[in-house]
VEXTIDO-133830 format. One line per 8 residues: for each residue x, y negated, z of C-alpha. Coordinates in nm, 2 decimals, always signed. Layout:
N
X,Y,Z ~ ...;
This chain:
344
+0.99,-0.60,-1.59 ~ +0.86,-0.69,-1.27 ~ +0.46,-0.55,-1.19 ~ +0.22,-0.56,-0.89 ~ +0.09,-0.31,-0.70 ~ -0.24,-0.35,-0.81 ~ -0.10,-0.23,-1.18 ~ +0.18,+0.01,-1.05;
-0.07,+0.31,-1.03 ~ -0.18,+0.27,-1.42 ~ +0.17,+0.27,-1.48 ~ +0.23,+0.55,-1.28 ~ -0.04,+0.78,-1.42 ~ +0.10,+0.71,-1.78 ~ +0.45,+0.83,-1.69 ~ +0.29,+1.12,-1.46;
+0.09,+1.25,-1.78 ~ +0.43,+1.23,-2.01 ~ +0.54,+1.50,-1.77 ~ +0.82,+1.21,-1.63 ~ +0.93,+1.11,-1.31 ~ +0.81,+0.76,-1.20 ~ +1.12,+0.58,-1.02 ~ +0.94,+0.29,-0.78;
+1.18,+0.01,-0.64 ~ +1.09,-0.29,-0.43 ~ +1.19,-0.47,-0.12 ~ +1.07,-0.28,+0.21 ~ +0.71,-0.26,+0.33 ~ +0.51,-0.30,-0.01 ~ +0.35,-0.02,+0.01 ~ +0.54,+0.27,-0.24;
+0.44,+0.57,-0.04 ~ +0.07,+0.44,+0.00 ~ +0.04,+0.41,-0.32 ~ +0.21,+0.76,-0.38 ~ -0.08,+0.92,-0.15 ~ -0.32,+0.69,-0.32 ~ -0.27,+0.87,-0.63 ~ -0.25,+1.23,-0.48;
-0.59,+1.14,-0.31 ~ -0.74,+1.04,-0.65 ~ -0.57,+1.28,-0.90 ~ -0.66,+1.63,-0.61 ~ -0.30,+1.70,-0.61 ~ -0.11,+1.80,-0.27 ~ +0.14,+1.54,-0.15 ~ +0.48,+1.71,-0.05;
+0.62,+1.39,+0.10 ~ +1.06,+1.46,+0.13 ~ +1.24,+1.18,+0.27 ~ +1.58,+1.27,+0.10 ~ +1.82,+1.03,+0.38 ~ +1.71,+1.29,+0.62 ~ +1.81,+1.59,+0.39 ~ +2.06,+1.86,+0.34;
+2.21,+1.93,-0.01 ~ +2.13,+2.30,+0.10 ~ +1.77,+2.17,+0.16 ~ +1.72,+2.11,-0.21 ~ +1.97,+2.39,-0.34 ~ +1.80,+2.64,-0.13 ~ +2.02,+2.92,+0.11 ~ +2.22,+3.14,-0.01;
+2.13,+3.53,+0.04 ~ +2.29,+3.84,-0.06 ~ +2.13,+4.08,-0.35 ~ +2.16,+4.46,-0.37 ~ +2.33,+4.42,-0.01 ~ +2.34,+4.81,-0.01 ~ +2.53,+4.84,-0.32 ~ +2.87,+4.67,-0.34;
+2.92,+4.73,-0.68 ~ +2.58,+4.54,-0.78 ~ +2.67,+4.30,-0.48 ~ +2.53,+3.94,-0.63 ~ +2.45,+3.60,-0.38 ~ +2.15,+3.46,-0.49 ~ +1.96,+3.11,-0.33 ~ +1.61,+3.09,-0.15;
+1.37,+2.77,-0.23 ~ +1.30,+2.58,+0.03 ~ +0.91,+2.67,+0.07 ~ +0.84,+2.24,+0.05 ~ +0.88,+2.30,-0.30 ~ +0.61,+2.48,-0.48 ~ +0.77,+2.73,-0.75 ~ +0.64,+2.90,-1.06;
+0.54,+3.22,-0.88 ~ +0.32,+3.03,-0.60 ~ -0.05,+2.97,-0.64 ~ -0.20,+2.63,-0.63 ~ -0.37,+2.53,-0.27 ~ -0.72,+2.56,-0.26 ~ -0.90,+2.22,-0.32 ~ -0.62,+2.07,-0.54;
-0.54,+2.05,-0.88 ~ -0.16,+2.09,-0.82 ~ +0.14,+1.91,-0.61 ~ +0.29,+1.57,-0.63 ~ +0.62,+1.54,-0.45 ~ +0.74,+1.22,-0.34 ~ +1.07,+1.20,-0.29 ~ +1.15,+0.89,-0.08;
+1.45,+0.72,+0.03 ~ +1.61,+0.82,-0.29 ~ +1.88,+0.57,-0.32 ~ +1.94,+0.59,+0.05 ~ +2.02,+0.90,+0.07 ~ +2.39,+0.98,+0.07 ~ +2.56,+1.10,-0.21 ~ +2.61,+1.48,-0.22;
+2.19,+1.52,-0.15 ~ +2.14,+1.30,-0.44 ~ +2.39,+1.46,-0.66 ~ +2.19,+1.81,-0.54 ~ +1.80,+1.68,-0.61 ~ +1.91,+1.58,-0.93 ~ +1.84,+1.95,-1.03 ~ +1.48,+1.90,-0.93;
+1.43,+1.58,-1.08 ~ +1.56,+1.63,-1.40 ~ +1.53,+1.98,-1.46 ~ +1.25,+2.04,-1.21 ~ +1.44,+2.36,-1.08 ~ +1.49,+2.43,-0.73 ~ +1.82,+2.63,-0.75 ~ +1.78,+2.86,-0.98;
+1.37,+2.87,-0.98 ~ +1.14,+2.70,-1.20 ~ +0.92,+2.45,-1.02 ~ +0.56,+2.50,-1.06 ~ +0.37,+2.35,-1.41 ~ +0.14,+2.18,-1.16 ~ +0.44,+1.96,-1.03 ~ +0.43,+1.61,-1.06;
+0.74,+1.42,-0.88 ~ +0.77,+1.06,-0.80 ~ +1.14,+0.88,-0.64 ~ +1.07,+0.57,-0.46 ~ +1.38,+0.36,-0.29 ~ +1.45,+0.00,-0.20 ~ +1.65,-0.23,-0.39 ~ +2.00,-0.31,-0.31;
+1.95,-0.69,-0.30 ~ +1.76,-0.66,+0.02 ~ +2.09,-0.48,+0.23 ~ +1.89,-0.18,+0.27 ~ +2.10,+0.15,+0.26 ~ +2.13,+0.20,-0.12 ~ +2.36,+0.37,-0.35 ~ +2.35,+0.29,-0.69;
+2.18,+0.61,-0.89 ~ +2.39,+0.77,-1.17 ~ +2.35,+0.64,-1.52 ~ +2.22,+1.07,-1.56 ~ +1.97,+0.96,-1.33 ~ +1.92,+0.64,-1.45 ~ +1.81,+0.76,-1.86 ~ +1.61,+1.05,-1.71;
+1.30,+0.86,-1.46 ~ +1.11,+0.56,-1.58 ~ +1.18,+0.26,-1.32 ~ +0.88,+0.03,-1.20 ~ +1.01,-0.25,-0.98 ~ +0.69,-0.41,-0.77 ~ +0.69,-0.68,-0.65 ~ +0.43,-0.84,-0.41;
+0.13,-1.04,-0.51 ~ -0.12,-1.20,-0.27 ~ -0.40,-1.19,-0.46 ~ -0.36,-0.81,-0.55 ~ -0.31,-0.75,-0.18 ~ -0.62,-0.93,-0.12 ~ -0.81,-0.65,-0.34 ~ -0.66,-0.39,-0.20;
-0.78,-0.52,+0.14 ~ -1.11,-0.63,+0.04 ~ -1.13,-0.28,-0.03 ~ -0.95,-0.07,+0.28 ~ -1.16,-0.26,+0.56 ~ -0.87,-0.48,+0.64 ~ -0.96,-0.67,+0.97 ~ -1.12,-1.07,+0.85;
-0.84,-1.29,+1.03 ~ -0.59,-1.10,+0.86 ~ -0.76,-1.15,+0.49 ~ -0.82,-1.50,+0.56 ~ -0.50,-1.62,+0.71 ~ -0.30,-1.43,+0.41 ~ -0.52,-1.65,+0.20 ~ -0.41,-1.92,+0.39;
-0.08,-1.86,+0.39 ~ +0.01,-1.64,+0.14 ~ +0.38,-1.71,+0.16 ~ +0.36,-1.49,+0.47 ~ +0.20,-1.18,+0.33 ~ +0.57,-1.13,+0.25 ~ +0.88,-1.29,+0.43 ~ +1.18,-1.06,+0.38;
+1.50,-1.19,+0.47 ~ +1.78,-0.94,+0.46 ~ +1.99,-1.14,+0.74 ~ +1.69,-1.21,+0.94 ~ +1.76,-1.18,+1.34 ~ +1.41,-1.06,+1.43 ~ +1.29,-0.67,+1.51 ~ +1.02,-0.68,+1.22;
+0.90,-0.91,+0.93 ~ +0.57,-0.97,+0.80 ~ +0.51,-0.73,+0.48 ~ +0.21,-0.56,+0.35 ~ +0.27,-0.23,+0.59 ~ +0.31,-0.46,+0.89 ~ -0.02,-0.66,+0.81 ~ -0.17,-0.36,+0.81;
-0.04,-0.24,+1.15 ~ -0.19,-0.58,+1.25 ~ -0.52,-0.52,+1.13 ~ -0.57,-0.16,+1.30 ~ -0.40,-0.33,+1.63 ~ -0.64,-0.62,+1.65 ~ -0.96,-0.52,+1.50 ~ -1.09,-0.42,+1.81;
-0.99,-0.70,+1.96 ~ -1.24,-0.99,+1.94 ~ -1.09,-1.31,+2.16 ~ -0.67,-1.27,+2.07 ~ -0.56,-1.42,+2.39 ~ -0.18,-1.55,+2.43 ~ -0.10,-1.22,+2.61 ~ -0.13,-1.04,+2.35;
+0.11,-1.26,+2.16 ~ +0.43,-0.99,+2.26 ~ +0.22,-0.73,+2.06 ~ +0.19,-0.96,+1.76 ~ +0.55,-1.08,+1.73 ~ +0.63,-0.71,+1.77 ~ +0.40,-0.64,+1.43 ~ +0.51,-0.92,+1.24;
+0.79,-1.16,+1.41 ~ +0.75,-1.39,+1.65 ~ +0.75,-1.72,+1.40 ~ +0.47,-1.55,+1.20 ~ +0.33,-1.41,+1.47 ~ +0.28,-1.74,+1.70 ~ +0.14,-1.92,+1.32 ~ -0.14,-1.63,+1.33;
-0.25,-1.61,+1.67 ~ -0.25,-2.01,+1.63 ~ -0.50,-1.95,+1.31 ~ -0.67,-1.66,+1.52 ~ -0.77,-1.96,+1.80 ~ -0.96,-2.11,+1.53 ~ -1.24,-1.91,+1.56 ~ -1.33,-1.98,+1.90;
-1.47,-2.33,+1.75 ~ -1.63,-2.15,+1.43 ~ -1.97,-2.12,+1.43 ~ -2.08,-1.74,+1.48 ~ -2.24,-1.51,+1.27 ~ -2.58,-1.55,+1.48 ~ -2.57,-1.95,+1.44 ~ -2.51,-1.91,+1.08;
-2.81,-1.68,+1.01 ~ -3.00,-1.87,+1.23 ~ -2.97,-2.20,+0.98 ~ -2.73,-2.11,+0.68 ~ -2.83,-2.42,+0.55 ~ -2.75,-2.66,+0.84 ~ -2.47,-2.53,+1.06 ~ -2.20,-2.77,+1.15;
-1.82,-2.70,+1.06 ~ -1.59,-2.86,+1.01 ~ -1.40,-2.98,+0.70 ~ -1.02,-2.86,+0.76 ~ -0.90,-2.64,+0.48 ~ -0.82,-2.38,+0.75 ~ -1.18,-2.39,+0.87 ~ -1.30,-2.30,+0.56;
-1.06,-2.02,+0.53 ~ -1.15,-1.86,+0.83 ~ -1.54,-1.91,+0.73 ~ -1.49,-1.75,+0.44 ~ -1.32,-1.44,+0.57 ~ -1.62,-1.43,+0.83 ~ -1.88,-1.44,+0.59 ~ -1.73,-1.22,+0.35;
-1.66,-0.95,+0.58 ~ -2.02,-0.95,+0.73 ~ -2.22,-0.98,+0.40 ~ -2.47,-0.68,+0.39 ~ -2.77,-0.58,+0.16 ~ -2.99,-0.71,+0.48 ~ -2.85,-1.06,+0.54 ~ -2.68,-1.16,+0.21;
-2.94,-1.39,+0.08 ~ -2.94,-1.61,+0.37 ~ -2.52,-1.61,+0.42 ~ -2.51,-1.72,+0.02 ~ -2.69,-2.01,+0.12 ~ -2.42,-2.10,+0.38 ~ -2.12,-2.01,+0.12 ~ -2.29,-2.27,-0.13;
-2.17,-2.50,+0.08 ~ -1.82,-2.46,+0.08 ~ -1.62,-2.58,-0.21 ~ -1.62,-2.33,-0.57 ~ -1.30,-2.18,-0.48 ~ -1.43,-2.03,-0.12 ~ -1.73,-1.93,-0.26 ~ -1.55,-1.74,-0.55;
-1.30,-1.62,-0.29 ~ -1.56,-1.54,-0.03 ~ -1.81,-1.35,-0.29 ~ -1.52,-1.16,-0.46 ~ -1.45,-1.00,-0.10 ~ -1.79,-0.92,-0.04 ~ -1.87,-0.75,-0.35 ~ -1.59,-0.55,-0.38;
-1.64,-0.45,-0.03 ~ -1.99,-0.36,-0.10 ~ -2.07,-0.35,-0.44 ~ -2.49,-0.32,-0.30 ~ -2.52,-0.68,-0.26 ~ -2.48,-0.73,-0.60 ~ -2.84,-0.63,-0.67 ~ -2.94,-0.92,-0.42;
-3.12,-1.24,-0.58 ~ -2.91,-1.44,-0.43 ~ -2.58,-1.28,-0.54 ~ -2.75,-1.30,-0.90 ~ -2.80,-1.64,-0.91 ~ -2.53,-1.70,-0.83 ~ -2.35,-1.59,-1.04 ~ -2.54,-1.68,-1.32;
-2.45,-2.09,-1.22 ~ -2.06,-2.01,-1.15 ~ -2.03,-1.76,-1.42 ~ -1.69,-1.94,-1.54 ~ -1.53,-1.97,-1.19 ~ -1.64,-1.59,-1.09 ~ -1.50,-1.44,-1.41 ~ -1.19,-1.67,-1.40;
């Protein structure tokens, strides 16, 4: 079965308390090691973060050593751990509640490393030491329907980890935005086009593809950035492709003719815009982004005037970017008259 991100990291936490190993497949970009830190961040556990493509098998074996070098007789050759891997014997980091190991690239790697980090996977032993109780472990890869470098994982493997494919969904992207100061333009264009938020074609000619991680690298390139001129166009087709990139920075000049945040303050209730459906998705990523506890009774008197679904779209955004405004009159009634719609 198929899930979002937005439900991944329940599903994660329930295999991660069973004292499993979460498996996490999906087409490149989506987001598998963000949502691996995600969970380190929330559950106080160090992230070990061990891109097995770029491994050893002696990485995950450990090197070999001699014991009792002194006395032939007693002459044994022993392996030492890796010190990325945490071990029985070492003490949990100060500030954390114990390790989660992320160990990406898992299907890409080739096969002799995979053959050796099945010891840690399934037997969580490094060599022949016990990993630490604290340990929680997590293999992430990309499926072999998008011609990444994969190689099919043993059926051992296969019985032993608990496989979430994700797939991507807009409006569980939009949450996560709403909620990680993801730049306006890029909120509301997704919204607009939502095909876009994703456009993986394993044949495709171009350097890059718009994904989740790319829209992202968008965001942080352009947020500073408040006229996008068609100079910077090289930069955007080098985030996202050029096709994508020239149907955003088309989207981005519709701004310039949007009233600003000043002339809708000024008269929420009498501003002129216009009536294309991608003038009211820009509005509403405006609006939404710039609702406040100091202004948001006056910019709910603009977003009346858009049609139900921006005004549910617009006030979802702002809330959940700050969750304040919900103690605002305005907010409240609000509400109270689009109950259905809101809840829906």
């Amino acid at each position: 079965m198929k899930i979002t991100m937005q439900h991944a990291e329940g599903c994660v936490m329930d295999i991660l308390r069973a004292g499993l190993v979460a498996n996490l497949i999906s087409s490149p970009g989506i987001g598998k090691s963000a949502l691996a830190k995600q969970i380190a961040e929330k559950q106080k556990l160090k992230l070990i973060d061990v891109r097995l493509s770029q491994m050893d098998p002696a990485d995950l074996n450990g090197f070999p050593f001699i014991i009792n070098k002194d006395t032939p007789e007693n002459t044994r050759a022993g392996y030492v751990p890796m010190n990325i891997f945490p071990i029985a014997s070492d003490p949990v980091p100060e500030g954390y509640e114990g390790w989660l190991v992320l160990m990406d690239e898992f299907p890409s790697a080739p096969l002799n490393v995979q053959a050796a980090a099945y010891k840690i996977v399934l037997d969580k032993m490094v060599g022949m030491h016990h990993l630490h109780s604290k340990v929680a472990i997590i293999t992430a890869g990309n499926l072999s329907t998008d011609k990444a470098i994969v190689n099919r994982l043993s059926t051992a493997m296969q019985s032993r980890v608990v496989t979430l494919e994700i797939i991507v969904c807009d409006k569980a992207w939009g949450i996560w935005a709403d909620k990680h100061d993801v730049d306006h333009r890029v909120k509301s264009f997704i919204k607009f086009k939502p095909a876009l938020l994703h456009k993986f074609d394993p044949n495709h000619s171009e350097h890059t593809f718009p994904c989740p991680r790319t829209w992202e690298f968008m965001s942080k390139i352009i947020k500073p950035i408040k006229e996008i001129g068609i100079t910077r166009l090289p930069v955007l087709a080098g985030t996202v492709g050029e096709g994508t990139a020239r149907e955003f920075h088309s989207y981005c000049m519709i701004f310039g003719d949007l009233p600003t945040l000043t002339d809708i303050l000024r008269d929420p209730e009498n501003v002129h815009f216009g009536d294309e459906p991608s003038i009211h998705y820009a509005l509403s990523g405006l609006v939404g982004h710039h609702i406040n506890p100091t202004n948001v009774n006056d910019l709910v008197k603009f977003v009346k005037r858009l049609g139900i679904d921006f005004q549910v779209v617009t006030l979802r955004a702002a809330i959940a970017k700050n969750s304040d405004i919900r103690k605002a009159s305005g907010i409240k009634n609000w509400i109270v008259h689009n109950a259905e719609e809101y809840l829906g």
